[in-house]
N, C-alpha and C positions, 0 to 999 in steps of 0.2 A: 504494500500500500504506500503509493505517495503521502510522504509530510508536507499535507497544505490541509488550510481553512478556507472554505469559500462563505460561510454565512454562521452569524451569532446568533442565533432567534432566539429573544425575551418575553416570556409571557409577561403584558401588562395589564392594570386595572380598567386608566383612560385611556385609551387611544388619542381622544382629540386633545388631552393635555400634553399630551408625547408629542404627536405634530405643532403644536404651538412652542410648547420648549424647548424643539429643534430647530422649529422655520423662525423661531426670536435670536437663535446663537447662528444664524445663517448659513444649514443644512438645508439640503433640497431634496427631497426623494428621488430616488433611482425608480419606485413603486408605490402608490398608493391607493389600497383600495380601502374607501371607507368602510368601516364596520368590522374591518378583518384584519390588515398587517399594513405597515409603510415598510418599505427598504431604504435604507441608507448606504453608499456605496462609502466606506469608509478607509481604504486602503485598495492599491489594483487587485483585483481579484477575491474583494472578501467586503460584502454586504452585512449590517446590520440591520437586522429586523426586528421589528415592534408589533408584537401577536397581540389581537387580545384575548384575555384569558382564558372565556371559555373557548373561544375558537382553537385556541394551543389543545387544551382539556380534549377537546374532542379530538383532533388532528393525532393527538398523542395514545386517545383510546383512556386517558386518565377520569375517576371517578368524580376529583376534588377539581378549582380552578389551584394552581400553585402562583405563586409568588416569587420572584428576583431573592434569591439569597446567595449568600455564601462565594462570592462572584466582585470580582472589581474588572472595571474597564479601565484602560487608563491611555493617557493622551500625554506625551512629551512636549515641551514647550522648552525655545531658546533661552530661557532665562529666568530665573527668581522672578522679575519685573512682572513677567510675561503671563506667570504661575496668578500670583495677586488679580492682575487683569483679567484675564479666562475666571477665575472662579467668581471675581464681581460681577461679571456679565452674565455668569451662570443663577449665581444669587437673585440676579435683576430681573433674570427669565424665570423663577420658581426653581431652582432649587433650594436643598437643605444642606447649609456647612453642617457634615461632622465632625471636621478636624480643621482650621484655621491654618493657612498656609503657613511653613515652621519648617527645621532641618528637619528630616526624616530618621529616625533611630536607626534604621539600615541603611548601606548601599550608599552613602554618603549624598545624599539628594536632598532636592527642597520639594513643599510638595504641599499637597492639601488632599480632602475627600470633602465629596458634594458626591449628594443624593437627587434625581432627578424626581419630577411631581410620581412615576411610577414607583420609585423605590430602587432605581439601578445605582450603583451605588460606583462614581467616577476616581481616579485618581488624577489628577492635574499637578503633571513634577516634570519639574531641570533635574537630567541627571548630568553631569558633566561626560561624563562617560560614554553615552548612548551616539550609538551613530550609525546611519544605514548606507552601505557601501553603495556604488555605482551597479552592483549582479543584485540587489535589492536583501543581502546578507544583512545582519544586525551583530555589530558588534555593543555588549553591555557595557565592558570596562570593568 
């Protein structure tokens, strides 16, 4: 089996709160069908998707709707600066600080967490380290 991702699919609560708190941070869907999922195309070749719940529930054959847990996304930014900006604009669109932007206890990074109105739960961090080669490798640092 190939080592690739092509799609993240999130069971959410609102859907229309997901589309509004992404088209406020100025994402555009790749997909959107009302009542059911948006895609966001968020790296070449690997989609973010916004289910909602029951639709996930059912599509998955699951009894219960589930919920976003145990799960971070996270998004690099050029700089401390940058970190601070991204999460007020995040703030500004509905989300929730859980963690105030601050060094990070690991991995020598700066960083924050914000929860979106679903519950997905962001990391927004400089790491000085990180950096993605010209063949689309990642090196950490």
């Amino acid at each position: 089996m190939d080592q690739q991702l092509h799609f993240i699919t999130v069971a959410t609560r609102d859907l229309d709160a997901g589309r509004s708190f992404y088209r406020t941070l100025g994402w555009t869907p790749a997909l959107d069908v009302p009542g059911e999922i948006i895609f966001y195309q968020v790296a070449p070749g690997l989609l973010l998707g916004l289910f909602l719940d029951d639709k996930f529930a059912q599509d998955a054959g699951l009894d219960a709707r589930p919920a976003p847990s145990g799960v971070t996304l996270s998004h690099n930014v050029g700089s401390p600066a940058d970190v601070d900006q991204l999460v007020s604009a995040m703030a500004a669109a509905g989300a929730t600080i859980l963690q105030e932007p601050r060094d990070g206890a690991f991995g020598g990074i700066f960083h924050a967490l914000v929860r979106d109105p679903n519950g997905i739960v962001w990391e927004i961090a400089h790491n000085p380290g990180w950096h993605i080669g010209e063949d689309g490798t990642v090196d950490i640092g």
